[in-house]
N, C-alpha and C positions, 0 to 999 in steps of 0.2 A: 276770890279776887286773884288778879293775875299778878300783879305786884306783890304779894304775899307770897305766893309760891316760889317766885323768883329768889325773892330773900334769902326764904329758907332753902333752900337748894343752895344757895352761893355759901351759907352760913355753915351748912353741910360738908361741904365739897371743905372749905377752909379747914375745918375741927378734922376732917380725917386727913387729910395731909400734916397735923399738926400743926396747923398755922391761926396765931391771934389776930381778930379785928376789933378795932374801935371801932369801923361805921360801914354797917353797909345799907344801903339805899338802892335806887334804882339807878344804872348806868354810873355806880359809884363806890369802891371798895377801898378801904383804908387801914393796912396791915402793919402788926407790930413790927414785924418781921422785915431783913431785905432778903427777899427772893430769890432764887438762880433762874437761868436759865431752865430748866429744869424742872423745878417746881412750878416755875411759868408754863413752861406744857405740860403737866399733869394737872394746872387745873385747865388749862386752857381742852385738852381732849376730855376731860370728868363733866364739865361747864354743856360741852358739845353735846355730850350723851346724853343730857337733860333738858335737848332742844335751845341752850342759852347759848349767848357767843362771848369771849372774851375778846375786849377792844383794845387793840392800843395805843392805834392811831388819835390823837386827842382832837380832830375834828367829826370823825368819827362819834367820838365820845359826846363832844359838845352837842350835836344833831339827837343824839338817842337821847341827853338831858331835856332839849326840846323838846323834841316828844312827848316823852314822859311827863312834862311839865304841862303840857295840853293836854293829856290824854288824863291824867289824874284832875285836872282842873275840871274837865266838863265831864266824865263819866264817874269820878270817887270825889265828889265837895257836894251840900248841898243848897252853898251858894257861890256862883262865879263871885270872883274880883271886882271892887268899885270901880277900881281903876282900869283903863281901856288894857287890851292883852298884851300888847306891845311894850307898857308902862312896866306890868309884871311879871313880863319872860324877861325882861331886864334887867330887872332889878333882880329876882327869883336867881339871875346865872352871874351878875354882876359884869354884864356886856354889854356895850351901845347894841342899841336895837339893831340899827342900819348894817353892823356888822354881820349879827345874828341873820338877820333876813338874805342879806347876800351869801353867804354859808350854804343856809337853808336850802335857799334858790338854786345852787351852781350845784349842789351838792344832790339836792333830792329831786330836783326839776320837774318842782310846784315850787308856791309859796305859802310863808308858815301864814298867812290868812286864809290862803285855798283848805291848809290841813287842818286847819281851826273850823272852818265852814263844815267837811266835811264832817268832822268828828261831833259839831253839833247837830246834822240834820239825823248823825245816827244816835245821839241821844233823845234827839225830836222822837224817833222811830219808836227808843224804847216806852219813852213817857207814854204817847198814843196806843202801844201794846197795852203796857201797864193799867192804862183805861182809869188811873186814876185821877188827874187832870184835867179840865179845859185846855184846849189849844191856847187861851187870852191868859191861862194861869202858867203852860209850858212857853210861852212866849217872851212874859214876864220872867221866869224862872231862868231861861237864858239868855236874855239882855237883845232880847229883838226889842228894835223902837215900835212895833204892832204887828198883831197878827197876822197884815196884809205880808209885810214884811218878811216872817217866817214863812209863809205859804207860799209866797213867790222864790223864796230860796230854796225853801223843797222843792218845788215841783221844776227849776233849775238842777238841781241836782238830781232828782231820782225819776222825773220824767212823771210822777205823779200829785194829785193834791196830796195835802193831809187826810182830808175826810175820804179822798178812793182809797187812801194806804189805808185807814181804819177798817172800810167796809172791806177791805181783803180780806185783812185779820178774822175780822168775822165769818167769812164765806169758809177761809177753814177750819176754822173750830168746827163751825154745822157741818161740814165734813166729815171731819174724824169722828164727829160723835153722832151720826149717821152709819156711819160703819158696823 
């Protein structure tokens, strides 16, 4: 998991500069320590070298929490939120929605539903990879009101049904194992 390595790497980077955390998370670090300048660019280039970025612009920051709020929501839970996503990016950053979304908007130019869609038609992908699921069980599993529904947003978004994106999958496997 991609979240995990991040950790650790940040958790890294901290302990060899000699510096104590109470928390680190994703898009979130919380040091005993106050910093210099200095120490702010040594982890800020250490951070770099390990592909991460150090934020510190705090709209910046707020946008990567989103994210990450979405992206662990629908690719690391293995059940969404009862309540609608807007209800629990809210609550979850302790921001009016309507704020959050105009952020989002001006800042990433999409909207955090377009990137909420998106990130579930690619969880849709994995499930049908996965081959462990019905469509009417991944459908259920991510809060479509029916399968007409997820079909019609996939094939919106990736230009194909579910079942041609399956029967790919398949065409390559008998490929490779053709070979």
């Amino acid at each position: 998991m991609v979240s995990i390595r991040c950790k650790m790497v940040v958790k890294e980077v901290l302990m060899k500069l000699g510096l104590h955390y109470v928390i680190v998370n994703l898009g979130e670090v919380e040091i005993l320590e106050d910093i210099t300048n200095e120490q702010r660019q040594q982890i800020k280039i250490a951070l770099l070298k390990s592909g991460l970025e150090l934020m510190d612009d705090k709209k910046a920051v707020l946008i990567e929490k989103i994210k990450n709020i979405i992206v662990e929501m629908i690719h690391y839970t293995d059940e969404l939120p009862k309540t609608n996503f807007s209800e629990y990016i809210s609550e979850k950053l302790n921001y009016d929605y309507t704020h959050l979304s105009n952020l989002f908007s001006e800042t990433e130019g999409t909207t955090i539903e377009h990137f909420i869609i998106i990130h579930k038609i690619e969880r849709v992908k994995e499930l049908i990879i996965y081959d462990e699921l019905t469509l009417t069980e991944i459908a259920w599993k991510l809060h479509y009101s029916s399968v007409a529904h997820l079909s019609n947003q996939f094939k919106k978004i990736t230009g194909l049904t579910p079942s041609f994106f399956k029967s790919l999958k398949g065409k390559k496997r008998d490929t490779l194992e053709n070979m």
